[in-house]
ROVO-182513 format. One record per residue (C-alpha): x, y, z; residue number from 1. Coordinates in Angstrom, 3 decimals. Each point is the difference from the previous one (the first is absolute). Layout:
<pts>
{pt {X,Y,Z},NUM} ...
</pts>
This chain:
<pts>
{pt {-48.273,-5.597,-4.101},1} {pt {0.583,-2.555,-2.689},2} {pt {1.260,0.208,-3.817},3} {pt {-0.296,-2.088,-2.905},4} {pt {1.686,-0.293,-3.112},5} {pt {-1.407,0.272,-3.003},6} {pt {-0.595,-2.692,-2.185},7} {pt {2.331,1.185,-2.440},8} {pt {2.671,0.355,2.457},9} {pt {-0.952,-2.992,2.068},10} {pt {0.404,-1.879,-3.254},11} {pt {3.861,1.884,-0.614},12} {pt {0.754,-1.242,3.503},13} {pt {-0.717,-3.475,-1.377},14} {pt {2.689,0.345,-3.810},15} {pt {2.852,1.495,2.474},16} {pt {-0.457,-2.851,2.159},17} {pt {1.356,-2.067,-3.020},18} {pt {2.966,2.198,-0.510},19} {pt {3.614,-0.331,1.634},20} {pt {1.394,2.871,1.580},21} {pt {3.198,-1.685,1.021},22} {pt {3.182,2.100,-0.085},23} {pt {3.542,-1.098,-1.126},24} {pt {2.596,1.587,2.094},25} {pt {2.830,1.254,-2.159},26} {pt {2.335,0.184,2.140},27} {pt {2.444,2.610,1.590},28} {pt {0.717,2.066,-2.679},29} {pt {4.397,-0.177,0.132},30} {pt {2.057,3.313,0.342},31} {pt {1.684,-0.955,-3.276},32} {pt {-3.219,0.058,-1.512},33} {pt {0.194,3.952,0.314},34} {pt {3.370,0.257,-1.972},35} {pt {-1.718,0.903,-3.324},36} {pt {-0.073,4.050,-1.494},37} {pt {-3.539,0.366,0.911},38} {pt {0.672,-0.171,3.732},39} {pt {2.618,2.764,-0.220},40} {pt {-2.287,3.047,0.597},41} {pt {-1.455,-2.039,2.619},42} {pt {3.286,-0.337,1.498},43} {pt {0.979,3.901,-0.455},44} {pt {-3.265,1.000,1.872},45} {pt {0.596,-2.004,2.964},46} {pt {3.013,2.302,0.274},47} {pt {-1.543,2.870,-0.259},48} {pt {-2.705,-0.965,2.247},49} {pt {2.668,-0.955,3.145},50} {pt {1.588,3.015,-0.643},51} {pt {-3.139,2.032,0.280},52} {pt {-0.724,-2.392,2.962},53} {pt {3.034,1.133,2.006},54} {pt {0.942,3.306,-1.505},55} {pt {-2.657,1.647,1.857},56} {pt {0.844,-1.691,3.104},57} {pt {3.834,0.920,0.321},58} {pt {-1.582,3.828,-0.715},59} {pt {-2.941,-0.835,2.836},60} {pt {3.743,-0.715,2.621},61} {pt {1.845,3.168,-1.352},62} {pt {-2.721,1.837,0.239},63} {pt {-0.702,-0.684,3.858},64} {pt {3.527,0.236,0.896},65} {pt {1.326,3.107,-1.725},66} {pt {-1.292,3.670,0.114},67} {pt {-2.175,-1.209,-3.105},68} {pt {-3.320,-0.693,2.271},69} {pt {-0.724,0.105,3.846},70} {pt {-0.840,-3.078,1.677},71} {pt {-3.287,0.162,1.022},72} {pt {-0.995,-3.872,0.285},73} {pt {-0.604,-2.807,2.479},74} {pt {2.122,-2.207,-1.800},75} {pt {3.188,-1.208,2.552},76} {pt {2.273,0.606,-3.036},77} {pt {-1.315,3.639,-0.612},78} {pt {0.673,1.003,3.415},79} {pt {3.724,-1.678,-0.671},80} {pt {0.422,1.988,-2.701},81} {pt {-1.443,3.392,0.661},82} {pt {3.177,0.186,2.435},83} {pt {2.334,-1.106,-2.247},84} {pt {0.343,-4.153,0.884},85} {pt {-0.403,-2.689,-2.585},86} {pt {0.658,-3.089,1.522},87} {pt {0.632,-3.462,-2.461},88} {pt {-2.638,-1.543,1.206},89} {pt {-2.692,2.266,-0.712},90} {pt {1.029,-0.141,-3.967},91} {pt {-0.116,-3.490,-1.347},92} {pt {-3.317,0.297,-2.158},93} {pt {1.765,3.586,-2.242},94} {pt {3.985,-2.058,0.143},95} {pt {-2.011,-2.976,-1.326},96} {pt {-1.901,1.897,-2.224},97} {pt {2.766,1.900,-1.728},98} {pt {2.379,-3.080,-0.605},99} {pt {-2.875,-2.193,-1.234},100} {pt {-0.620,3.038,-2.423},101} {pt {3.463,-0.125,-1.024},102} {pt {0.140,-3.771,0.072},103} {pt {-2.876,-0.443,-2.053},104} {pt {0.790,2.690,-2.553},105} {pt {3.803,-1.561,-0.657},106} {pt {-0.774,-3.456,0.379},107} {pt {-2.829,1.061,-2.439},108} {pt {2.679,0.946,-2.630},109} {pt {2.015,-2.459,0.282},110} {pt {-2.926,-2.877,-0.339},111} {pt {-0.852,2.157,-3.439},112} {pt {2.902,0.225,-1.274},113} {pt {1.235,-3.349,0.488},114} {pt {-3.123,-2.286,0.739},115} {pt {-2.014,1.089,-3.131},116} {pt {1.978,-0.357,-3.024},117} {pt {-3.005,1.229,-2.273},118} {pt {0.046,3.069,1.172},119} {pt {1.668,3.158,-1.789},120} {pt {2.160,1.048,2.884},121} {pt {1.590,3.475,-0.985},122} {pt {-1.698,2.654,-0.997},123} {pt {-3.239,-1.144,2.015},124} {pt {-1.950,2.912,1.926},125} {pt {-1.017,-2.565,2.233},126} {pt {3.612,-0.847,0.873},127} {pt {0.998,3.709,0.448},128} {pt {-2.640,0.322,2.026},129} {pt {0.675,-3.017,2.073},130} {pt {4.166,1.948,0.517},131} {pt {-1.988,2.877,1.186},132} {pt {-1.635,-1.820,3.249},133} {pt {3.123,-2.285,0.463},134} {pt {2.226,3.619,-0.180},135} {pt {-3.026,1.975,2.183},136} {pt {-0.397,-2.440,2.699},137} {pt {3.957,-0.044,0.204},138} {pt {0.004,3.752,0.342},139} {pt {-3.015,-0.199,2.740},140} {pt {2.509,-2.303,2.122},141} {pt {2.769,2.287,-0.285},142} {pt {-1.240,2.987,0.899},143} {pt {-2.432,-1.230,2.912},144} {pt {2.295,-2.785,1.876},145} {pt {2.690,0.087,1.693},146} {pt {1.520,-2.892,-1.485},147} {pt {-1.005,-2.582,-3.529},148} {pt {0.806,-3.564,0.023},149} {pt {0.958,-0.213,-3.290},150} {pt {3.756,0.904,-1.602},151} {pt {-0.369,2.629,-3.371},152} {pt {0.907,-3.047,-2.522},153} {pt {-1.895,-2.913,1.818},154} {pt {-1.916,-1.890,-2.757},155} {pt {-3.548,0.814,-0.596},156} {pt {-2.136,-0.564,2.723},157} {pt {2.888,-0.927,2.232},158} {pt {-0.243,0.852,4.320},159} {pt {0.879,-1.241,3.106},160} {pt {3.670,1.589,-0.069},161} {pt {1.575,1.335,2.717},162} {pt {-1.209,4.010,1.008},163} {pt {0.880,2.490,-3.232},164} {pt {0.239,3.697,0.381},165} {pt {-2.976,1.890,-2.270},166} {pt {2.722,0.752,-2.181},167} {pt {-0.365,-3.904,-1.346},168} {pt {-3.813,0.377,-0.528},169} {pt {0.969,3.398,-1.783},170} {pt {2.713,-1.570,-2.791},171} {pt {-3.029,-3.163,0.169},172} {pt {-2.119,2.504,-0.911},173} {pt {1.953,1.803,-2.575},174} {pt {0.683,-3.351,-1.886},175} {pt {-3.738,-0.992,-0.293},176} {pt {-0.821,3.475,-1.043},177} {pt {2.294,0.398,-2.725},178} {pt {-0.899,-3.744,-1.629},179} {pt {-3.969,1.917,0.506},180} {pt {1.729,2.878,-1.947},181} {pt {1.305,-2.285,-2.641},182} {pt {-3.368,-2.296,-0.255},183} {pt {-2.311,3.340,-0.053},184} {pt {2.259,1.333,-2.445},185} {pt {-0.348,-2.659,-2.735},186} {pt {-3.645,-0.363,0.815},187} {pt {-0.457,3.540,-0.551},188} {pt {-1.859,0.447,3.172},189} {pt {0.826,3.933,1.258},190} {pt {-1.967,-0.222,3.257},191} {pt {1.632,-3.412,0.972},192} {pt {3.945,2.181,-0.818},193} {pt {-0.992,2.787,1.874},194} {pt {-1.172,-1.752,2.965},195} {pt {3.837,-1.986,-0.012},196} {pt {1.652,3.256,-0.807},197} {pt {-1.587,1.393,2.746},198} {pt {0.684,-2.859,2.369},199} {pt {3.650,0.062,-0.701},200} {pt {0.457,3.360,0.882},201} {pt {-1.969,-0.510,3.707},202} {pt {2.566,-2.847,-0.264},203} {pt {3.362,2.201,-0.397},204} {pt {-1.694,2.512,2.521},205} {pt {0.284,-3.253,2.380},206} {pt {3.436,-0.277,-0.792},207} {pt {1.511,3.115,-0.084},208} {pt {0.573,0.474,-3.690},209} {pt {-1.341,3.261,-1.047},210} {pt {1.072,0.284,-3.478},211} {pt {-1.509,-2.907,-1.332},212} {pt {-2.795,0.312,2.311},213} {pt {-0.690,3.404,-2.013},214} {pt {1.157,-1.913,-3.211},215} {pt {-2.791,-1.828,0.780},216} {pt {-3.011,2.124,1.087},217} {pt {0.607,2.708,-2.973},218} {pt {-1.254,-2.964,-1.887},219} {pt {-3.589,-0.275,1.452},220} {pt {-2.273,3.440,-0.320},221} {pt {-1.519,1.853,2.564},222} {pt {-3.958,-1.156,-0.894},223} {pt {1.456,-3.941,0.452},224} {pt {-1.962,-1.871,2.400},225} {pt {0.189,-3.932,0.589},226} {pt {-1.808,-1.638,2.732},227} {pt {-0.237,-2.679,1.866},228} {pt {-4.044,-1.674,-0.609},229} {pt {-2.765,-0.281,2.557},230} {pt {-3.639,-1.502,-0.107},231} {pt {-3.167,0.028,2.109},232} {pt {-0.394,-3.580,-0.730},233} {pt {0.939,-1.210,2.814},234} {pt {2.421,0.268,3.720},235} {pt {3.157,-1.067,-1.957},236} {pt {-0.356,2.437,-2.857},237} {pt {-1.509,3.150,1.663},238} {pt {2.494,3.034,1.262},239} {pt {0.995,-0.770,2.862},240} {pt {0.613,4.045,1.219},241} {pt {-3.512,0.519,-0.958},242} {pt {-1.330,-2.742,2.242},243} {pt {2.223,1.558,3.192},244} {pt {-1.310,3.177,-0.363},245} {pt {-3.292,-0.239,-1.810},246} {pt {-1.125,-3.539,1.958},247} {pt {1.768,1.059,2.807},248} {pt {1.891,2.921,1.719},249} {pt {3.502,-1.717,0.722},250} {pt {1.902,3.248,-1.557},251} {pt {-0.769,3.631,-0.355},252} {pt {1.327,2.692,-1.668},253} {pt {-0.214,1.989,3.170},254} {pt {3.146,1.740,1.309},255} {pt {2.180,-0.754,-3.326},256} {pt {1.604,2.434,-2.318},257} {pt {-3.082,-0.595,-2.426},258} {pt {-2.211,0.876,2.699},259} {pt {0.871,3.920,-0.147},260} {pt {-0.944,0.758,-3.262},261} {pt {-3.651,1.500,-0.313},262} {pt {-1.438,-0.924,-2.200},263} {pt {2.350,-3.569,-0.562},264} {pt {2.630,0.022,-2.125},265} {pt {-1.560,-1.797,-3.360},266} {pt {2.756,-2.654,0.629},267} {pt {-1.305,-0.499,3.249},268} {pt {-3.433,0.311,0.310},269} {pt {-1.473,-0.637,3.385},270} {pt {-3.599,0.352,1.770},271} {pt {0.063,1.835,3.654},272} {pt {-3.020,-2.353,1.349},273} {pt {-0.113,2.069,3.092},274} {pt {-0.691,3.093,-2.365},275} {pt {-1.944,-1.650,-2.653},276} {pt {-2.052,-2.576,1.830},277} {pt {0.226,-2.275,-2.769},278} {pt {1.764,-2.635,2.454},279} {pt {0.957,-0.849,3.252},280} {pt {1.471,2.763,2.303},281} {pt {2.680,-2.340,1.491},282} {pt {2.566,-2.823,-1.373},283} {pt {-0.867,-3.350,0.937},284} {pt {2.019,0.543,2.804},285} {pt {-2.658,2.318,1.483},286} {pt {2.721,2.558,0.281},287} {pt {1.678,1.131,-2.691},288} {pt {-2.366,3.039,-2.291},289} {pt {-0.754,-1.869,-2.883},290} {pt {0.675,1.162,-3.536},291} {pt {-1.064,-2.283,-2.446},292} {pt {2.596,0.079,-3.454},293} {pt {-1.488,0.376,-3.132},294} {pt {2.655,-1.003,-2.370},295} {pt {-1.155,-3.219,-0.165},296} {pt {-3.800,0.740,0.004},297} {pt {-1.170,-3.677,-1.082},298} {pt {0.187,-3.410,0.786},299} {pt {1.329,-0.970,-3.604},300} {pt {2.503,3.068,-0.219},301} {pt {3.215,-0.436,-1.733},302} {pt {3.590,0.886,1.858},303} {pt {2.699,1.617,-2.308},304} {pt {3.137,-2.036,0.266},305} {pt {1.984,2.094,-2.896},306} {pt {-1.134,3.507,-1.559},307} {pt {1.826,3.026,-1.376},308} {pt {-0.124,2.538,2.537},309} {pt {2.143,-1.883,2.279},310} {pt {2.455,0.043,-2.598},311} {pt {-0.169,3.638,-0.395},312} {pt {0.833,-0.204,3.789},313} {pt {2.826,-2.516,-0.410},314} {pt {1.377,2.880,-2.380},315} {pt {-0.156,2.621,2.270},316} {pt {1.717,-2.021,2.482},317} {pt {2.923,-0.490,-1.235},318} {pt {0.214,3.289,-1.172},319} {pt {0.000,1.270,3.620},320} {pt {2.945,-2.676,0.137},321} {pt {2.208,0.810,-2.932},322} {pt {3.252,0.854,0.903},323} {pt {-1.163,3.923,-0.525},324} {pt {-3.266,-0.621,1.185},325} {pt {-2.934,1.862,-2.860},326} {pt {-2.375,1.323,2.470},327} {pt {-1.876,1.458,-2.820},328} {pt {-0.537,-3.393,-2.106},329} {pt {-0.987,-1.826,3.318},330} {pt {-2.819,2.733,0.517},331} {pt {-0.924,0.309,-3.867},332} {pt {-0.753,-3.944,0.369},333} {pt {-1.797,-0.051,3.406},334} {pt {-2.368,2.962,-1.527},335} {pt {-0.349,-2.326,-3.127},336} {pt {-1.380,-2.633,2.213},337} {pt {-2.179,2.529,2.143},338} {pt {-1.262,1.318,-3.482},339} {pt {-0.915,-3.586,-0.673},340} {pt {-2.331,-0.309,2.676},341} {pt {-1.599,2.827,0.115},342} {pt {1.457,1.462,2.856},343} {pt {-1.602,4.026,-0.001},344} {pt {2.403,1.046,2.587},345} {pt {3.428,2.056,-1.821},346} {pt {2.872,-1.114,-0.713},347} {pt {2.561,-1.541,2.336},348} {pt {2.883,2.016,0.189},349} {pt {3.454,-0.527,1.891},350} {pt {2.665,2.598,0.646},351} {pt {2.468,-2.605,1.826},352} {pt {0.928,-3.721,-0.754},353} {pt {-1.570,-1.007,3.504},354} {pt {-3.522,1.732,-0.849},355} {pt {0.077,-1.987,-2.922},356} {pt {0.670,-3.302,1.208},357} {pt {-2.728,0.360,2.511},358} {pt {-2.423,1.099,-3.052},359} {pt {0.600,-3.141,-1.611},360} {pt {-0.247,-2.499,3.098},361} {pt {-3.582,1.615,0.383},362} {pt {-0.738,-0.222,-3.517},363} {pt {1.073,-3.821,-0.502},364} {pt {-2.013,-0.194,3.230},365} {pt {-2.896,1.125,-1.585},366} {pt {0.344,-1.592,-3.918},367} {pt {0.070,-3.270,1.402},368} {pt {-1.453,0.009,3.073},369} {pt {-1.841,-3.477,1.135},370} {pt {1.648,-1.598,-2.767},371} {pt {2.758,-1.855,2.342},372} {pt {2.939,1.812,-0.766},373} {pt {0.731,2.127,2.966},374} {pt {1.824,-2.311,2.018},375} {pt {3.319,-0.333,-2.650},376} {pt {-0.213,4.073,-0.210},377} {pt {0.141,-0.145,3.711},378} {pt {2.504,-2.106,0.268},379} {pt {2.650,0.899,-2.514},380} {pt {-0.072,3.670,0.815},381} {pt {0.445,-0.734,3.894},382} {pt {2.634,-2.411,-0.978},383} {pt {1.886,3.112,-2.328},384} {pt {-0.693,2.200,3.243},385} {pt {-2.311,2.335,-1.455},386} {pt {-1.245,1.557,3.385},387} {pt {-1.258,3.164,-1.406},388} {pt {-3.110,-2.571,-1.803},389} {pt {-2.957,-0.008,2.295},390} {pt {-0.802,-3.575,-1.766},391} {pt {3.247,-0.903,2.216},392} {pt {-0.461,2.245,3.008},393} {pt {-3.204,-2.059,0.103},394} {pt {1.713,-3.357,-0.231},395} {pt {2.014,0.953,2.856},396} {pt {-2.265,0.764,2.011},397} {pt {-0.058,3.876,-0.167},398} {pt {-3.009,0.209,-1.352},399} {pt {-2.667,-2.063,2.331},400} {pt {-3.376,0.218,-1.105},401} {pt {-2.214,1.353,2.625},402} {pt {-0.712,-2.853,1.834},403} {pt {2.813,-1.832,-0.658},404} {pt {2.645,1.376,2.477},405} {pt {3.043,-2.885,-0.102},406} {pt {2.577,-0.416,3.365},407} {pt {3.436,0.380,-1.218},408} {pt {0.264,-3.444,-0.671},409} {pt {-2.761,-0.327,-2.388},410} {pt {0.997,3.329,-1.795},411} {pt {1.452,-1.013,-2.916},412} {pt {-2.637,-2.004,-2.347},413} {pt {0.151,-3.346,-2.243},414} {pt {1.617,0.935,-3.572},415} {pt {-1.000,-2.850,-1.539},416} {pt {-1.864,-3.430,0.370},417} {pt {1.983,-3.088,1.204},418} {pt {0.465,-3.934,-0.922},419} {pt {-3.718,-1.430,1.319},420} {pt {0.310,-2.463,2.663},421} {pt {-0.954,-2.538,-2.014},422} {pt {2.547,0.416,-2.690},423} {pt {2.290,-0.160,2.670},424} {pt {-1.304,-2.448,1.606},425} {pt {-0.116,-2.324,-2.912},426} {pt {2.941,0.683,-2.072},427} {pt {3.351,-1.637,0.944},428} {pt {2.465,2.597,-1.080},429} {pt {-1.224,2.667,2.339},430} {pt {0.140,-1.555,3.343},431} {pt {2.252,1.505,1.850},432} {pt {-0.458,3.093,-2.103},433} {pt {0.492,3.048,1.523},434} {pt {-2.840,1.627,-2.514},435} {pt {-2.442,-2.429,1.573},436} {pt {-1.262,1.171,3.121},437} {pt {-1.423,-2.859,1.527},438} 
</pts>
């Protein structure tokens, strides 16, 4: 079949024929072209976008490996951590991930602050908000690892120290925070001073100090809510819980705590597949019933990393650990929360400090379940001995799931995530480290 062109174009052929179309190459554009205020908010959303990018991943580990969700997946590191085993190895993309979030957010301030000079420093939202990441990604590390590599007073965007206890990425944390407290202050931003008040007091929880932890959270209301951003635009932005359980079956809700409420618990709403028919019967493992969670019912949905009711629940806490412990504030706050929500079941009551401790390990459970906090409640309780939680009956091993029976030797689960093997395998002041496993 042939074609012709028209005369008309035939003849337009012909006058571009006389026209250059030659290209100057610029040139690589230079990184110091990018010191100049206009690049700033660029700069502030790449931090929130690697947070987002690993936030979700660090809760898609705790998840798997804590009472939070039942492995259900074909994955090799699922069926590590659905008995309690997370090897170094099998964590370099979410160790990575975190410290290049923190890298990039406090390297990011300090290339503001001291590589463009025409920008209005304090009392910039965009700085605040630049603390928060550097302070949230800090927090992340401390209560999820085992270890940091970086000391509480390194300088910005300093690393590749020798192992630190969480309590360094806790005070790291704390100091970012409050300089987010002070920027969002002058700015006069009250979501971006909330979400650092908010974040300081998860912080104290890490370290042990209840009264300013409470200083803290009686600062941010109950209806608070800050999260951490998702997109369906594309792999790297998209929630990465959604696309385990939504693209694929590698968790289930089956056999957890949020499993016997029915209907769920409107903190953790689930879909019984098996029931429903609205997906597949099994896991991906082809064993495992699959329940599919509905929290996070969208590719593009966002993952709380600070909100009030938590704080609510920090309060009650320490009530239950005052020195005369105020069973009856704890349980006024915990019903506060379960108000909140929506819950349509009565009020929690307690008539003995034990009853009420349990109360509130199921209902921090529940308020931030799949939001990768479990582990550091596991943890520091089992590490205060407080065998009458099931949260720690489970992390020793009393509580198997179903199919999840452990030999003695296997009983007592991971607490927290270790070094990666290739931080240890690249960094100098850790070989030989007893905190690297390799």
């Amino acid at each position: 079949r042939r074609f012709r062109l028209s005369p008309l174009f035939a003849l337009g052929v012909v006058g571009l024929a006389a026209c250059s179309f030659d290209v100057d190459n610029p040139g690589a554009i230079l990184e110091s072209d990018l010191n100049t205020p206009e690049a700033v908010n660029a700069l502030v959303t790449g931090m929130s976008s690697d947070f987002s990018e690993e936030y979700d991943g660090v809760a898609f580990i705790v998840a798997r490996a804590t009472d939070d969700m039942a492995g259900s997946g074909s994955y090799n590191t699922t069926n590590f951590f659905r008995v309690g085993i997370i090897n170094a190895e099998d964590i370099d993309g979410e160790w990575e991930g975190i410290q290049r979030a923190r890298w990039v957010a406090e390297d990011g301030i300090r290339r503001i602050r001291d590589d463009i000079p025409d920008f209005t420093f304090d009392g910039s939202d965009l700085v605040a908000r630049a603390y928060l990441f550097a302070g949230l990604a800090n927090r992340v590390v401390g209560e999820s690892f085992c270890f940091g590599v970086v000391s509480a007073d390194a300088l910005l965007g300093g690393g590749n120290e020798e192992a630190k206890p969480p309590s360094e990425s806790f005070q790291r944390a704390l100091n970012m925070l409050q300089q987010a407290v002070t920027q969002a202050t002058a700015a006069g931003d009250d979501d971006l001073l909330m979400a650092a008040h908010g974040g300081r007091a998860q912080a104290y929880v890490g370290l042990g100090d209840w009264t300013n932890a409470v200083a803290e959270a009686q600062l941010v209301p109950t209806d608070f809510v800050y999260e951490a951003i998702y997109s369906g635009n594309s792999g790297r932005e998209e929630n990465e819980i959604w696309d385990e359980t939504h693209n694929r079956q590698e968790m289930s809700v089956y056999d957890t705590y949020m499993s016997t409420f029915d209907p769920p618990d409107p903190r953790a709403l689930y879909n019984n597949c098996p029931v429903t028919g609205d997906c597949n019967d099994a896991g991906s493992d082809g064993i495992t019933e699959y329940w599919r969670q509905e929290k996070y019912d969208d590719r593009g949905s966002n993952m709380t990393v600070v909100k009030g009711t938590e704080m609510r629940l920090i309060e009650a806490e320490a009530a239950l650990r005052a020195a005369t412990p105020d069973i009856a504030t704890a349980m006024a706050k915990i019903n506060e929360v379960r108000q909140f929500y929506g819950v349509t079941l009565p009020d929690l009551t307690a008539a003995t400090l034990d009853e009420a401790w349990i109360h509130l390990d199921h209902e921090r459970h529940l308020t931030l379940w799949l939001e990768g906090r479990r582990m550091h409640d596991l943890r520091r309780w089992d590490e205060e001995d407080l065998s009458i939680l099931p949260g720690v009956r489970y992390l020793r091993g009393q509580l198997p799931l179903a199919d999840d029976d452990l030999p003695p030797e296997l009983a007592k689960r991971a607490s927290c995530i270790p070094i990666s093997f290739s931080e240890c395998l690249s960094n100098v002041n850790l070989q030989g480290s007893s905190a690297c496993s390799i």
